[in-house]
SEDOSE-984294 format. One record per residue (C-alpha): x, y, z; residue number from 1. Coordinates in steps of 0.2 Angstrom, whole numbers, plus 5000, padded with zeros to 4 digits. Layout:
<pts>
c1: X&c2: Y&c3: Z&pos: NUM
...
</pts>
This chain:
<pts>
c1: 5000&c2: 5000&c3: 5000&pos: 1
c1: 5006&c2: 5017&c3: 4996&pos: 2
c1: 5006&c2: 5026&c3: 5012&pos: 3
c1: 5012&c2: 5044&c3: 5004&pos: 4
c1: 4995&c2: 5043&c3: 4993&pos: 5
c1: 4995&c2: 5054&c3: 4975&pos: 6
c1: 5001&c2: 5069&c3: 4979&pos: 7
c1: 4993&c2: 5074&c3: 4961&pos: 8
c1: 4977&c2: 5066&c3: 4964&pos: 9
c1: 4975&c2: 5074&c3: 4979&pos: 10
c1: 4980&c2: 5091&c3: 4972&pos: 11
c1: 4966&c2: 5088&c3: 4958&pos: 12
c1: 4952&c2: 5084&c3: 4972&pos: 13
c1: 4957&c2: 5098&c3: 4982&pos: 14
c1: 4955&c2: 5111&c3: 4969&pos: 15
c1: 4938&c2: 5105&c3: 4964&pos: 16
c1: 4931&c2: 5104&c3: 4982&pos: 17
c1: 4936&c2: 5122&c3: 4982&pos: 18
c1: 4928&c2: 5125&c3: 4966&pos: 19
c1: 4911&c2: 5116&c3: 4972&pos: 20
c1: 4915&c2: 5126&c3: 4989&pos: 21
c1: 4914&c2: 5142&c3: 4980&pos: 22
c1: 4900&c2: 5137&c3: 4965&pos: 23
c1: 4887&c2: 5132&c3: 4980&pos: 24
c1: 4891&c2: 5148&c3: 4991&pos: 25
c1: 4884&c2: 5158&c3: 4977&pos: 26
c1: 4868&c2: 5148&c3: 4972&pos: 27
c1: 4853&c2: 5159&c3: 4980&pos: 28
c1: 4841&c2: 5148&c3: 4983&pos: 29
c1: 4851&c2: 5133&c3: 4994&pos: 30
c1: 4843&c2: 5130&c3: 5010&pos: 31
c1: 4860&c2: 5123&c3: 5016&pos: 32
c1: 4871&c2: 5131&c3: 5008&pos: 33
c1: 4883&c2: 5140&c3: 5024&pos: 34
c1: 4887&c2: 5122&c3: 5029&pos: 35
c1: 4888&c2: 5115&c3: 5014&pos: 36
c1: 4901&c2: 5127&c3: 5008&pos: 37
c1: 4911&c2: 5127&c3: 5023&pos: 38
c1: 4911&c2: 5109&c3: 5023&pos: 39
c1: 4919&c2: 5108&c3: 5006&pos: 40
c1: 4931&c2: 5120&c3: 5011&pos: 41
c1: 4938&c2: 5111&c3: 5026&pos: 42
c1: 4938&c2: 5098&c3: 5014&pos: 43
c1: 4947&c2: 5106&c3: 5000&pos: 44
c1: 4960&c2: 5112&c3: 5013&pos: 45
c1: 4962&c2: 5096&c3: 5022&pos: 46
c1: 4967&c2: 5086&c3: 5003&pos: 47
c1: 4977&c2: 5102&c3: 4997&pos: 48
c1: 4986&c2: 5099&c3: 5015&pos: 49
c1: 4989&c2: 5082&c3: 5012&pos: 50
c1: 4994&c2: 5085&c3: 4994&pos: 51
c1: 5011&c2: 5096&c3: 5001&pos: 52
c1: 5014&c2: 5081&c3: 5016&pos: 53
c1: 5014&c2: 5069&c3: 4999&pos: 54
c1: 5025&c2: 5079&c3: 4988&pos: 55
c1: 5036&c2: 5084&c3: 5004&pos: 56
c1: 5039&c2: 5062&c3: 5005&pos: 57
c1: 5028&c2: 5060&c3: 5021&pos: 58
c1: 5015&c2: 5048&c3: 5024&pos: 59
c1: 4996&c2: 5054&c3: 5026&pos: 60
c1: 4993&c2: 5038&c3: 5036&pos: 61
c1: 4992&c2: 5035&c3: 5052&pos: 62
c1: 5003&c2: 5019&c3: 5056&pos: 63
c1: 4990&c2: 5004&c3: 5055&pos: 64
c1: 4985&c2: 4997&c3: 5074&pos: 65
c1: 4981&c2: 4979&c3: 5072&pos: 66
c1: 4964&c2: 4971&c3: 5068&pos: 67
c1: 4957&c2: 4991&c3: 5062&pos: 68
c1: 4955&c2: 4998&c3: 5044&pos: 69
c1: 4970&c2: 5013&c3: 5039&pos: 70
c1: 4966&c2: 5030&c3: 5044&pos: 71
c1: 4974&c2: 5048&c3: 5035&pos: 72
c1: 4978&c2: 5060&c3: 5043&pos: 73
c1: 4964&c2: 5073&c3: 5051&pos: 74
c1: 4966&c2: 5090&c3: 5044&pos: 75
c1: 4975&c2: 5098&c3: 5058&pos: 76
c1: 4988&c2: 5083&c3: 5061&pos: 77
c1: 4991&c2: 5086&c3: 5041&pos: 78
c1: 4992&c2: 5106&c3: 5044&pos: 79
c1: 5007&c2: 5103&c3: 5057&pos: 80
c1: 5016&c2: 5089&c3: 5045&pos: 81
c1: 5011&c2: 5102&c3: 5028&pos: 82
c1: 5014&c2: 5116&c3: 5036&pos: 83
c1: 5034&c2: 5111&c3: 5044&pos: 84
c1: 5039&c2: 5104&c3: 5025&pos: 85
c1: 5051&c2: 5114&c3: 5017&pos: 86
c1: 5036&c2: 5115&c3: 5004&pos: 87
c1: 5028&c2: 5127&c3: 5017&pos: 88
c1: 5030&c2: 5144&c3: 5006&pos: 89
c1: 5039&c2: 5155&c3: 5019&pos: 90
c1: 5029&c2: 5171&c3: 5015&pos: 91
c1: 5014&c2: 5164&c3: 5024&pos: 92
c1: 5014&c2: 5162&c3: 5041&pos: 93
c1: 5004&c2: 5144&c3: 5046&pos: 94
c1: 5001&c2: 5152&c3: 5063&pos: 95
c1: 4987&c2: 5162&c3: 5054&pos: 96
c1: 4979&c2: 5151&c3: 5042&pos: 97
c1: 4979&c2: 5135&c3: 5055&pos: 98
c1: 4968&c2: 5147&c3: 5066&pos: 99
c1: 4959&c2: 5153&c3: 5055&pos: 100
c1: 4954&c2: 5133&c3: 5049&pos: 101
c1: 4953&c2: 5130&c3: 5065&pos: 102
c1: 4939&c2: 5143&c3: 5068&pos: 103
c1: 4929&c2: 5137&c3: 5053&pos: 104
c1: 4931&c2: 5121&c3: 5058&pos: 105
c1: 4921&c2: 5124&c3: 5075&pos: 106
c1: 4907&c2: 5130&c3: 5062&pos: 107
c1: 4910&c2: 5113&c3: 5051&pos: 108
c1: 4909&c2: 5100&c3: 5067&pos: 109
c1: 4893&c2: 5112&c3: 5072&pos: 110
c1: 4885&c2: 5109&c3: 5057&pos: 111
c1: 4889&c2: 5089&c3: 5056&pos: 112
c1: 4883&c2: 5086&c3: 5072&pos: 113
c1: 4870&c2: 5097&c3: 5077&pos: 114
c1: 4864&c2: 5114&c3: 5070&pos: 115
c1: 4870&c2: 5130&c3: 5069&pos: 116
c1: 4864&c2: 5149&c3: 5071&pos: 117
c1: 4860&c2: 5158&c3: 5057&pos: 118
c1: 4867&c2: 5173&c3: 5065&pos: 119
c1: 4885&c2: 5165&c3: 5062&pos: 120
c1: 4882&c2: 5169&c3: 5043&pos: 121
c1: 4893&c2: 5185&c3: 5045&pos: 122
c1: 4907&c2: 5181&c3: 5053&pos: 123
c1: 4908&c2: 5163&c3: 5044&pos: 124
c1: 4909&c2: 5173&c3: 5027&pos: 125
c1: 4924&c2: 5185&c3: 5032&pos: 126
c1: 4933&c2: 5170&c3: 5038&pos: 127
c1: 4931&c2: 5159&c3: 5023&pos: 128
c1: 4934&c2: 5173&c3: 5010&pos: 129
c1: 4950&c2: 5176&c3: 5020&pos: 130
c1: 4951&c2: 5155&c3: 5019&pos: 131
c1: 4951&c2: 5154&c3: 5001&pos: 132
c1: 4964&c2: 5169&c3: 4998&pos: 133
c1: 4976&c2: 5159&c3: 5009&pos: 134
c1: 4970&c2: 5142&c3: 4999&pos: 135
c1: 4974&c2: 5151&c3: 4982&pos: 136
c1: 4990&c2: 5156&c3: 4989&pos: 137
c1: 4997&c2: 5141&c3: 4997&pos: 138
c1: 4991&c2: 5130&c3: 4980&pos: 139
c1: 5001&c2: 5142&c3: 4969&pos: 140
c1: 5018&c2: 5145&c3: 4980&pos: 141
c1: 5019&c2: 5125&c3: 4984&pos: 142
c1: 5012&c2: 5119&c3: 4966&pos: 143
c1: 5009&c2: 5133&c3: 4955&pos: 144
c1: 4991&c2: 5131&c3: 4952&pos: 145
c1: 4983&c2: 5146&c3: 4953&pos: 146
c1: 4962&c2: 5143&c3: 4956&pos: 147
c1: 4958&c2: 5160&c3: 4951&pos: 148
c1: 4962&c2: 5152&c3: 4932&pos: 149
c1: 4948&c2: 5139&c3: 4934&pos: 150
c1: 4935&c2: 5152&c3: 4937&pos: 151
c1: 4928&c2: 5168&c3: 4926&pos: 152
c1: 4920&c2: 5183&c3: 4929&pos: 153
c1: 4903&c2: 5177&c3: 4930&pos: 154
c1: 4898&c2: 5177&c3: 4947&pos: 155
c1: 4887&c2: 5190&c3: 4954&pos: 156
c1: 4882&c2: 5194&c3: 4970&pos: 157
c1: 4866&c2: 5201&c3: 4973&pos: 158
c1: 4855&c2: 5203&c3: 4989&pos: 159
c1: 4837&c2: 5207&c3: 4992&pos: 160
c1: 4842&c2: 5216&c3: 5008&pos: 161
c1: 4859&c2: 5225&c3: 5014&pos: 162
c1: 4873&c2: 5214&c3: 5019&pos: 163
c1: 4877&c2: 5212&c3: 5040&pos: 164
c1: 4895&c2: 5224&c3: 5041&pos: 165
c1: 4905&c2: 5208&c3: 5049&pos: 166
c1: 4916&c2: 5223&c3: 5056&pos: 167
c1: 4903&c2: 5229&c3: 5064&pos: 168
c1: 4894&c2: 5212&c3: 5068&pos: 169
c1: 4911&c2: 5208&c3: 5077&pos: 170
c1: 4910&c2: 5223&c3: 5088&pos: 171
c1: 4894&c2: 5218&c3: 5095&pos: 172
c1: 4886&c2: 5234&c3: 5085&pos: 173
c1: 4873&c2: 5222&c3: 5078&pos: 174
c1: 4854&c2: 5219&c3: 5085&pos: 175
c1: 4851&c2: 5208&c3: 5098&pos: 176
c1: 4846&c2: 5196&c3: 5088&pos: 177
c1: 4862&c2: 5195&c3: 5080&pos: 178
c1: 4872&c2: 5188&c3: 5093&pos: 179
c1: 4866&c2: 5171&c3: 5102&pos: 180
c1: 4876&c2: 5164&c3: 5116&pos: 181
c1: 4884&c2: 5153&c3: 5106&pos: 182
c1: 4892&c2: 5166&c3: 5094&pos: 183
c1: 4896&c2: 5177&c3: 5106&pos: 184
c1: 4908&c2: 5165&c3: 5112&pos: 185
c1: 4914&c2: 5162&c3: 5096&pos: 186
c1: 4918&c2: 5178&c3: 5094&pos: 187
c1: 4926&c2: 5176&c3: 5111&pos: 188
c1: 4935&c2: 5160&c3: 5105&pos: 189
c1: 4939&c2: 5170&c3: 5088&pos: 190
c1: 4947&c2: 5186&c3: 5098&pos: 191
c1: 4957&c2: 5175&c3: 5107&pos: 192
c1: 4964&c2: 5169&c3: 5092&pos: 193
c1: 4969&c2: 5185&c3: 5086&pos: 194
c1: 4977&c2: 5193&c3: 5103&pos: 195
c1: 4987&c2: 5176&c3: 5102&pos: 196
c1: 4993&c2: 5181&c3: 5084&pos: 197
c1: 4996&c2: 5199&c3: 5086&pos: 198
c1: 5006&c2: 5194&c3: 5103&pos: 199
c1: 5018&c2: 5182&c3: 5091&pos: 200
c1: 5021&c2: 5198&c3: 5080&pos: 201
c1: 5010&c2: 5186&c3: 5066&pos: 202
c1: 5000&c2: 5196&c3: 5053&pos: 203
c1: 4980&c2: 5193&c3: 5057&pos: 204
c1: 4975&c2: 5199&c3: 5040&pos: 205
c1: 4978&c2: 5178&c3: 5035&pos: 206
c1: 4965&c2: 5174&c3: 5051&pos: 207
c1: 4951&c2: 5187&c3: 5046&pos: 208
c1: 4949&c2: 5200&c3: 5031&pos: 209
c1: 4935&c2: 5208&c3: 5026&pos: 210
c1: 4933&c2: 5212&c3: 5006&pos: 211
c1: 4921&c2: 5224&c3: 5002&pos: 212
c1: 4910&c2: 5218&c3: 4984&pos: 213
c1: 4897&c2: 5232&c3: 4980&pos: 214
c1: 4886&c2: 5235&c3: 4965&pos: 215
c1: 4887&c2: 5254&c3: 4959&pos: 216
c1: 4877&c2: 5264&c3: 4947&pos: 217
c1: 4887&c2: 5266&c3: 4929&pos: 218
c1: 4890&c2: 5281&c3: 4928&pos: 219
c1: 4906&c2: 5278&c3: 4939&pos: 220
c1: 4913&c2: 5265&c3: 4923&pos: 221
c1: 4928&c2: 5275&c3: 4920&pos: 222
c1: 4934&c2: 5272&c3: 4937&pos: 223
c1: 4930&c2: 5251&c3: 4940&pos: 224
c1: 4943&c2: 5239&c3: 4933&pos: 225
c1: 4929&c2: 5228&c3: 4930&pos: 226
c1: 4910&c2: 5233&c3: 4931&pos: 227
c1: 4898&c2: 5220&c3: 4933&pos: 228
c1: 4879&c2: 5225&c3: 4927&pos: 229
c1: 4862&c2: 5219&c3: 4922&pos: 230
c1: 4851&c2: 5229&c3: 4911&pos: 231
c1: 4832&c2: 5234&c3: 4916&pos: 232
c1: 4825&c2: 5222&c3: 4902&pos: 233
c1: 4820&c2: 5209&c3: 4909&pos: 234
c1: 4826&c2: 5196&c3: 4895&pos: 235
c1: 4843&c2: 5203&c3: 4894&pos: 236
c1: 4858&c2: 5197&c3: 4898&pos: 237
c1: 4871&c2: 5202&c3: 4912&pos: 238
c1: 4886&c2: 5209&c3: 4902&pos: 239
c1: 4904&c2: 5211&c3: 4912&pos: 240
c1: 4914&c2: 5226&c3: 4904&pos: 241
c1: 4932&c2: 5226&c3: 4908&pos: 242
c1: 4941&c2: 5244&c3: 4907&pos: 243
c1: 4958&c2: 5245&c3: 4902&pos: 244
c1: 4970&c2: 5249&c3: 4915&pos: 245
c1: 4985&c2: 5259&c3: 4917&pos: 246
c1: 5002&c2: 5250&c3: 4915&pos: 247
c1: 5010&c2: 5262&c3: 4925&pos: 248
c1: 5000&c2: 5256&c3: 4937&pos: 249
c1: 4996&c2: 5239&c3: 4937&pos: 250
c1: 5015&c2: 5234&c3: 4931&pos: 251
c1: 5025&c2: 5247&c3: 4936&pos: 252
c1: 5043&c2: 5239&c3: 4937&pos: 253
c1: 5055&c2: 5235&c3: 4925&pos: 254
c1: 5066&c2: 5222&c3: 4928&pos: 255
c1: 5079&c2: 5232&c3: 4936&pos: 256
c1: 5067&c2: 5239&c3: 4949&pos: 257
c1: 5062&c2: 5221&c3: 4953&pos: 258
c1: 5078&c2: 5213&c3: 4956&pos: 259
c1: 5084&c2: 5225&c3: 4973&pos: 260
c1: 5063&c2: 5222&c3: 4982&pos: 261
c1: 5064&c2: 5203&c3: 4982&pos: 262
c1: 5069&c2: 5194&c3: 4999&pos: 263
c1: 5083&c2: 5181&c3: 4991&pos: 264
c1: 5095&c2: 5189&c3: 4980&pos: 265
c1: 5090&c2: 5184&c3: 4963&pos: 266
c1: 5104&c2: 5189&c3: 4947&pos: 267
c1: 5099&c2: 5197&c3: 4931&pos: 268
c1: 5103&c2: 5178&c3: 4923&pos: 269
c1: 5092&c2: 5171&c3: 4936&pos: 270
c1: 5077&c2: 5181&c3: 4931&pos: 271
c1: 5075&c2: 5178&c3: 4914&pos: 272
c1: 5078&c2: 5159&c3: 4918&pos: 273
c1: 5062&c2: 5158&c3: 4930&pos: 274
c1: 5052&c2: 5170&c3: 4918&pos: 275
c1: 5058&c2: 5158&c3: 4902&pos: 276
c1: 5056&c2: 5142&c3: 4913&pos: 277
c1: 5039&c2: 5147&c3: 4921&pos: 278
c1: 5032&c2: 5156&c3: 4902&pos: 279
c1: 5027&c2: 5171&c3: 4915&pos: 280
c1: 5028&c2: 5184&c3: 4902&pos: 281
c1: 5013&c2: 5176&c3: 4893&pos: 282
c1: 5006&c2: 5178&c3: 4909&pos: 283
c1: 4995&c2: 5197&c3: 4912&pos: 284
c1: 4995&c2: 5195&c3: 4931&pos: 285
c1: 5012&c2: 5196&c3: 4930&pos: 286
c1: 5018&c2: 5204&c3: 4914&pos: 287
c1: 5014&c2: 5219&c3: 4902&pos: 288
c1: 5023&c2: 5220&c3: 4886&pos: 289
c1: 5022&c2: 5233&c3: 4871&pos: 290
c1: 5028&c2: 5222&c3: 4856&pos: 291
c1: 5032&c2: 5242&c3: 4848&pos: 292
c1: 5044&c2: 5246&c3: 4858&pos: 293
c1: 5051&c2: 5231&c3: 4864&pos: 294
c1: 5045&c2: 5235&c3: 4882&pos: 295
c1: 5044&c2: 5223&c3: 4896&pos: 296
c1: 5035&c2: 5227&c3: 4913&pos: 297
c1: 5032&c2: 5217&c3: 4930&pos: 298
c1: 5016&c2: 5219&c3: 4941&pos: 299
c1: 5021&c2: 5217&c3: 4962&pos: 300
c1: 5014&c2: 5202&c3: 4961&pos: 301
c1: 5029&c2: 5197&c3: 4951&pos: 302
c1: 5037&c2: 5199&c3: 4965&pos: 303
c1: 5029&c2: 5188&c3: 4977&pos: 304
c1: 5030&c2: 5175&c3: 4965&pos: 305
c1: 5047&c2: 5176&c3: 4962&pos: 306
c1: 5049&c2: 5175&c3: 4984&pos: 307
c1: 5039&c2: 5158&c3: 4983&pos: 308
c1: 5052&c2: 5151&c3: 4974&pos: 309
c1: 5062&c2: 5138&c3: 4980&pos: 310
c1: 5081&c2: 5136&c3: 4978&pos: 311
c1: 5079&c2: 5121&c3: 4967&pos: 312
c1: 5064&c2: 5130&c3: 4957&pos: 313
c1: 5079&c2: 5143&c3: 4954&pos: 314
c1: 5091&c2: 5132&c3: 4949&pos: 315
c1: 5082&c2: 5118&c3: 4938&pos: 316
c1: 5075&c2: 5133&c3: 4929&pos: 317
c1: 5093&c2: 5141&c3: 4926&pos: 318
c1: 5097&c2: 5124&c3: 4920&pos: 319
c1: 5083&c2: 5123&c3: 4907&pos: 320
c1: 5087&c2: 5142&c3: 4901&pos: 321
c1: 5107&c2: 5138&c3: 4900&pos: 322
c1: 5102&c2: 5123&c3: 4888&pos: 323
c1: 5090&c2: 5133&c3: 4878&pos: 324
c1: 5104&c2: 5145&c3: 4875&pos: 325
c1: 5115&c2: 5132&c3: 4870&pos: 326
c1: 5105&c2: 5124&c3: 4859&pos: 327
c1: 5100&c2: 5141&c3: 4850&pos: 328
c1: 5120&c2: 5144&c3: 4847&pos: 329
c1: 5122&c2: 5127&c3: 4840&pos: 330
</pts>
């Protein structure tokens, strides 16, 4: 038996739990949809998890006790082995994103074995949109798949009635109704969680962020990068218009102003070795080029790809860009 699993398999299953995780949260009329979503999600972390201990050469089995079936790992003893790899991307700190699966995780036993409040649908969404950021981020430092790419634009949300501010909610400024007994001490359980963090020095926005989506009138186009809208006709379409944006301002570095802001010292060679290797100046969320002029410009979140990388990344791609040279001399 293979005790080290798929690390593949279990890469592929974690990205479409997520994907189910995300398609279910924004269906209107899903009477279970909170638990649902946040059932997948612990699900998609908890594969993704064991998908690093795999590819790191650990086992996602428990060692076998006589006379009982093989058991993997739960989600938080995979979190500890994933997260103390070397495959753990260093820019993240696991202190954040464990507590903040760990919170949701309180929401996901409630929901399995009893019931929950629906009062707790406002602090459940900050947590798990802050969750999937931190999912995205750790599936594309560890194996370079970025979930952003399997989804497009076409997701919408709308509400009948105003949305619960979860800042607010947090602060106990809601109604009374609001806030049960039992998510007013989740709340407490959740502020524990974040004094313990901002003790260590640890960043909270990995634990809890809230991200603001709101629907404005279209008059103020000029100023989205992506304006989503739905005509007054009642057969017609939603359309999506996506506004060009300002070079200068979405990639504003050349290659010389990247080099000195990354963390590990990278050479000039280096550079054009990854961005060859890794095909990132086909990329737009990395690169901007004016065929013209022959320019060449990198966004910042060139940068935080090129700190994911790991030494052996670096060097196998350098090796790939010294043959390709040498073949184009030959």
């Amino acid at each position: 038996m293979n005790v080290r699993g798929s690390w593949r398999r279990l890469l592929g299953n974690a990205m479409s739990a997520m994907l189910g995780a995300i398609e279910i949260y924004n269906k209107p009329r899903f009477a279970y949809r909170d638990e649902v979503f946040v059932i997948l999600l612990i699900n998609s972390w908890e594969l993704l998890l064991k998908a690093i201990v795999s590819k790191s050469g650990g086992r996602i089995y428990y060692p076998k006790k006589r006379g009982e079936p093989y058991r993997t790992l739960t989600c938080r003893d995979a979190f500890w082995r994933a997260a103390h790899t070397p495959l753990w991307p260093k820019k993240i700190p696991f202190g954040a994103v464990d507590a903040n699966i760990e919170l949701i995780s309180v929401y996901r036993d409630q929901a399995i074995h009893f019931y929950n409040n629906r009062s707790f649908g406002a602090v459940i969404y900050s947590l798990s949109q802050t969750s999937i950021i931190n999912f995205r981020d750790v599936a594309e430092a560890v194996f370079g798949r970025d979930i952003g790419d399997e989804m497009g634009w076409r997701i919408m949300p709308l509400g009948m009635s105003g949305a619960v501010d979860p800042v607010k909610f947090m602060r106990g400024k809601g109604t009374a109704s609001d806030q049960t007994r039992a998510v007013q001490d989740f709340l407490t359980f959740m502020q524990e969680k974040t004094d313990e963090l901002g003790a260590s020095g640890v960043d909270t926005g990995r634990l809890c962020t809230v991200f603001d989506v709101s629907l404005n009138s279209v008059k103020k186009i000029d100023k989205a990068d992506i304006v989503a809208g739905v005509t007054s006709e009642d057969r017609a379409d939603a359309f999506i218009v996506h506004r060009r944006v300002d070079p200068n301002a979405s990639h504003p570095f050349r290659r010389k102003d990247v080099l000195p802001k990354l963390a590990a010292k990278l050479s000039a060679y280096e550079f054009d070795a990854v961005v060859h290797s890794h095909k990132l100046k086909e990329n737009p969320r990395y690169c901007w080029k004016d065929d013209n002029v022959s320019l060449v410009k990198w966004s910042s979140e060139m940068i935080k790809y090129l700190d994911n990388l790991t030494p052996m990344q670096i060097t196998k791609a350098r090796d790939e860009y010294a043959s390709r040279n040498k073949k184009k001399k030959a």
